[in-house]
C-alpha positions as CSV (number, residue, x, y, z in Angstrom):
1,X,-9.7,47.5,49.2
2,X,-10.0,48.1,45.4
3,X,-7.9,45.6,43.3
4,X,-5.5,47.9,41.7
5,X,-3.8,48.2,45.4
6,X,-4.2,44.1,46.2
7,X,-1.6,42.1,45.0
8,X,-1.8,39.1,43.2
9,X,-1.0,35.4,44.8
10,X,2.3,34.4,43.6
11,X,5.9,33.8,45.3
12,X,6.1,37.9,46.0
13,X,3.3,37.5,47.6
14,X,4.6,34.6,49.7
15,X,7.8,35.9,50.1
16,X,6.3,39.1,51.7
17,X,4.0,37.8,53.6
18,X,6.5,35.7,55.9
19,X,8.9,38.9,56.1
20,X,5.8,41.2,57.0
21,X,5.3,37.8,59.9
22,X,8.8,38.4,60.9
23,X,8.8,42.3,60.6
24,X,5.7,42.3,62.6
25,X,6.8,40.0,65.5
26,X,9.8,42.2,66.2
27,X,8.1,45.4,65.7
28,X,5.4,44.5,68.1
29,X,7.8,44.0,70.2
30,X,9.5,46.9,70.1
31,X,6.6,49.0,70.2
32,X,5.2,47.2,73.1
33,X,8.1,47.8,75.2
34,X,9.6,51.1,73.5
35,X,6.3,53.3,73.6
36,X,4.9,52.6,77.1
37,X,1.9,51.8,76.4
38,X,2.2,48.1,77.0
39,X,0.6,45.5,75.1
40,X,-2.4,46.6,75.3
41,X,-2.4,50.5,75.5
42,X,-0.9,50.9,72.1
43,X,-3.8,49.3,70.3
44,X,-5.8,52.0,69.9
45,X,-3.1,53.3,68.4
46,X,-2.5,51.0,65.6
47,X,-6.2,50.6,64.8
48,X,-6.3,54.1,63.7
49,X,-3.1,54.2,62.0
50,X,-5.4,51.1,59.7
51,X,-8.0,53.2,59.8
52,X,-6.3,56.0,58.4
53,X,-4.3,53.7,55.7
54,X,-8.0,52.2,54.7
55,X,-9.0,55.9,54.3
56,X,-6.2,57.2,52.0
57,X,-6.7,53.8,50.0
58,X,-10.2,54.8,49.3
59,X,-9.0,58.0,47.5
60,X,-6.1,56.9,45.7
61,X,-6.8,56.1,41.9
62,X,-2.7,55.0,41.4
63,X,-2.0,51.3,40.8
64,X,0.0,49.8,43.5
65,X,-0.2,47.5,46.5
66,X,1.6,49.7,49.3
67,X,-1.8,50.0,51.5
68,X,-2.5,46.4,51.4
69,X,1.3,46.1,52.7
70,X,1.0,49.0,55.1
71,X,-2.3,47.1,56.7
72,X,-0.7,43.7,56.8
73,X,2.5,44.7,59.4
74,X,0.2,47.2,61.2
75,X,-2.3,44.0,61.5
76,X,0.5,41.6,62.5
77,X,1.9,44.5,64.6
78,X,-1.3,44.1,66.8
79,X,-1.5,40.7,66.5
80,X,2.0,40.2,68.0
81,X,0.8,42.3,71.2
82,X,-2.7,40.8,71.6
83,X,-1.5,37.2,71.4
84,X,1.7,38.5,74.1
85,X,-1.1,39.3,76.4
86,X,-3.3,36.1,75.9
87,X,-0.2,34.6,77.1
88,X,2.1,36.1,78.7
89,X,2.7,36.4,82.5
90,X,2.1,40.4,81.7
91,X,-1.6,39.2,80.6
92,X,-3.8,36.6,80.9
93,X,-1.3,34.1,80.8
94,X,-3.6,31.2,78.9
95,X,-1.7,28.3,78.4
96,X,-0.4,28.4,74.8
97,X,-0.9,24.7,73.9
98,X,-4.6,25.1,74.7
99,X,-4.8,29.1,73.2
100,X,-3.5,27.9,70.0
101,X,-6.0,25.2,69.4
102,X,-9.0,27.4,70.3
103,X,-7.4,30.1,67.8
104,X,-6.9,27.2,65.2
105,X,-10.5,26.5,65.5
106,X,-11.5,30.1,65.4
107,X,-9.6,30.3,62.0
108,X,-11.0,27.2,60.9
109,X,-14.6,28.5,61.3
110,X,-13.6,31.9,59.5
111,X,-11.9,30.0,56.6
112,X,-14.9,28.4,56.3
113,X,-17.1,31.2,56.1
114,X,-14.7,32.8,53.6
115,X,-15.3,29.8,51.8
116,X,-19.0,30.1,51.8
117,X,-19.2,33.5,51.0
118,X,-17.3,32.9,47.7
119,X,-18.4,29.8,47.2
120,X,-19.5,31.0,43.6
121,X,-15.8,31.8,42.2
122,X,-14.2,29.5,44.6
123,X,-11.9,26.6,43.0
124,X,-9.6,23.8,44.3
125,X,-6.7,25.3,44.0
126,X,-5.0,29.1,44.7
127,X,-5.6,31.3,41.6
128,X,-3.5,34.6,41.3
129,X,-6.4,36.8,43.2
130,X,-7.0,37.7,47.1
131,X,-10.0,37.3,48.6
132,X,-11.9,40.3,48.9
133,X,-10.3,42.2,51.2
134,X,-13.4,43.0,53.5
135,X,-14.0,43.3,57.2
136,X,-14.2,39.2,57.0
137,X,-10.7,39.0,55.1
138,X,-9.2,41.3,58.1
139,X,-11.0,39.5,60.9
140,X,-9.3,36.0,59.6
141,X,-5.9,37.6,58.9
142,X,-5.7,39.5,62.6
143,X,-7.0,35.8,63.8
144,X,-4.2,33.7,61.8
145,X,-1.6,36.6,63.6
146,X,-2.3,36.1,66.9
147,X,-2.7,32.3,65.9
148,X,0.5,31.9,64.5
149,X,2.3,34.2,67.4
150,X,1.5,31.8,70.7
151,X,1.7,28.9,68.3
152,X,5.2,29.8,67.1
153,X,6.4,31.3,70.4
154,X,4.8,27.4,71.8
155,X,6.9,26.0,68.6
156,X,10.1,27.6,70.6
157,X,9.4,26.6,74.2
158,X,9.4,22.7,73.0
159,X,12.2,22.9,69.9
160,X,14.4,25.7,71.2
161,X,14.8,29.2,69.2
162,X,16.8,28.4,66.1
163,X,15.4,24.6,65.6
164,X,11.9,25.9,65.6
165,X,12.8,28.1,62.8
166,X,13.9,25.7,60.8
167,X,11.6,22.9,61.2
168,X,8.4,25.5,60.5
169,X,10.3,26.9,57.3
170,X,10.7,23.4,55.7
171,X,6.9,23.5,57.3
172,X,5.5,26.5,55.3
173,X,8.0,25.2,52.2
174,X,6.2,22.0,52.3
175,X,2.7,23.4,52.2
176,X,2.9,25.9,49.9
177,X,4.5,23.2,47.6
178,X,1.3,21.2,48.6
179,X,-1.9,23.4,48.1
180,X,0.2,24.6,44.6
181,X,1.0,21.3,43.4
182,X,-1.7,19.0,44.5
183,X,-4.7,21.4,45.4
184,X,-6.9,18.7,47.8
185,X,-9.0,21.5,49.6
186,X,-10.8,24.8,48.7
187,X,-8.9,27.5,47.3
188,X,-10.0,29.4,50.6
189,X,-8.9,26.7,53.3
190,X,-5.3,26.5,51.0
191,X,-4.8,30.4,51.4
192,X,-6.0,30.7,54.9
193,X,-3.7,27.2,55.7
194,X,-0.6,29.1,54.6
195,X,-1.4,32.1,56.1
196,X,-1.4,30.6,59.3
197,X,1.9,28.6,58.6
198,X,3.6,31.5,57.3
199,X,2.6,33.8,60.5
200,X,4.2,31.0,63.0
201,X,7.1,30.9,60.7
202,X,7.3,34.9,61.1
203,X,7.4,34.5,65.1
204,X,9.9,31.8,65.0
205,X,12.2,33.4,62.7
206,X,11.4,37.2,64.5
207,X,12.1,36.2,67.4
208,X,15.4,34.1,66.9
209,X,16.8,37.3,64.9
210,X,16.3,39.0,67.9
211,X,17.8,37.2,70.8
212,X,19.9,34.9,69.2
213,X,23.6,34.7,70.9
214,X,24.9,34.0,68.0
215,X,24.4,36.8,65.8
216,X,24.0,39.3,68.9
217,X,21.3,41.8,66.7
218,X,19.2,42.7,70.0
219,X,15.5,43.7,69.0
220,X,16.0,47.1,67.4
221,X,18.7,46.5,65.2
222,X,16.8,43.5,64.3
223,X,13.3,45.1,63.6
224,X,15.3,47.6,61.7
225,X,16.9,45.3,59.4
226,X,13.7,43.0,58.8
227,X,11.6,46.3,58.3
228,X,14.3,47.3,55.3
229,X,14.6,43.7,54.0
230,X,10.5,43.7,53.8
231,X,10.2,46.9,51.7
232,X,13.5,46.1,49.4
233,X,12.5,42.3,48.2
234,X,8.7,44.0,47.6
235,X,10.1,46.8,45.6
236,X,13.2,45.5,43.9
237,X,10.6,42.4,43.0
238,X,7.6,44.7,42.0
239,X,10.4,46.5,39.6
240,X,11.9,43.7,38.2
241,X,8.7,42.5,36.9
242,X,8.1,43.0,33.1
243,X,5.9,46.3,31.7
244,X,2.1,44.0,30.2
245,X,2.7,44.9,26.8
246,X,-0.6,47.1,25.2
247,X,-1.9,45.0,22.4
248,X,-2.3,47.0,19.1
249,X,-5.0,46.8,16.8
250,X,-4.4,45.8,13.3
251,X,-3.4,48.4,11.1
252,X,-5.8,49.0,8.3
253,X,-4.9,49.1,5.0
């Protein structure tokens, strides 16, 4: 993606990222169950919709990051089904202790080939750019969402619904506090560590929305309301943000 439609790494960026995690585990979901295609049939599906979002992106000159967005919940969309059929008794049914280990490695490894391949502007600690958003950057983030989907559904199974939610967001608190304000690892190994943090926060926190008993949302009222929270914090936040200021040039006299 060009840069003018990436945003930048700071707490909006944060911030949307774990509501696009939650978004995305209850509209996979819903899609899976609601469009009868299953978990898998509707795939296809979604990778076109990116396709056609990494198309339009290509052509559109206009400053703004609403393609990068678009892509994220369509990738954590499909990540949500993909780790569902690893999983789940309607799939392969891989136990989720062991899946989420092998998927923690995988990420690992594709950190640390991000890392490599920017080795050259690579620092110890965040900065306020993405990685390039290349086939690699997707790869990793479609990794770290099916990653953080058996690992926070596992999270659930040995905490319970609403404690698992709340012991992974004083979690993804505690490391993004961490890599910001004591960088010990690669900017690329931070980034990709708090990806994967914030997607099993997303699942946890998705999924409690959705069947607690308490608040009694069911999944489409719930996907509804985390969809409209996602796009109102990005935009209210993206128009709050102070106009840069064009610097003059000194006046001659």
């Amino acid at each position: 993606m060009k840069r003018l439609h990436v945003p930048t790494i700071d707490s909006r960026y944060w911030t949307g990222i774990t509501l696009a995690s939650i978004f995305g585990t209850n509209m996979g979901d819903l899609y899976a169950h609601e469009s009868g295609l299953g978990l898998i049939g509707g795939l296809p599906i979604l990778a076109l919709l990116f396709a056609c979002a990494y198309v339009a992106e290509h052509f559109d000159r206009f400053s703004h990051d609403a393609y990068y967005w678009l892509c994220i919940v369509i990738m954590r969309t499909g990540a949500t089904n993909i780790a569902d059929y690893l999983a789940g008794k309607r799939g392969l049914n891989i136990d989720r202790l062991s899946l989420s280990i092998g998927l923690g490695l995988a990420l690992a490894i594709l950190a640390w080939w991000s890392s490599r391949k920017g080795s050259k502007s690579n620092t110890q600690s965040l900065n306020k750019s993405l990685p390039e958003t290349d086939a690699l950057y997707w790869v990793t983030m479609l990794t770290a969402g099916v990653f953080g989907t058996v690992l926070g559904d596992y999270s659930q199974k040995i905490l319970g619904l609403g404690t698992a939610s709340i012991v992974l967001t004083v979690i993804l608190v505690a490391t993004l506090l961490l890599v910001y304000a004591k960088p010990i690892m690669r900017a690329a190994y931070a980034y990709w560590l708090a990806i994967g943090v914030a997607r099993t926060t997303g699942t946890a926190i998705g999924d409690w929305l959705a069947d607690s008993k308490l608040l009694k949302l069911g999944l489409p009222l719930s996907t509804v309301l985390t969809g409209l929270t996602f796009i109102a914090v990005l935009v209210a936040w993206r128009n709050c943000r102070p106009e840069p200021r064009a610097v003059q040039s000194p006046q001659k006299r």
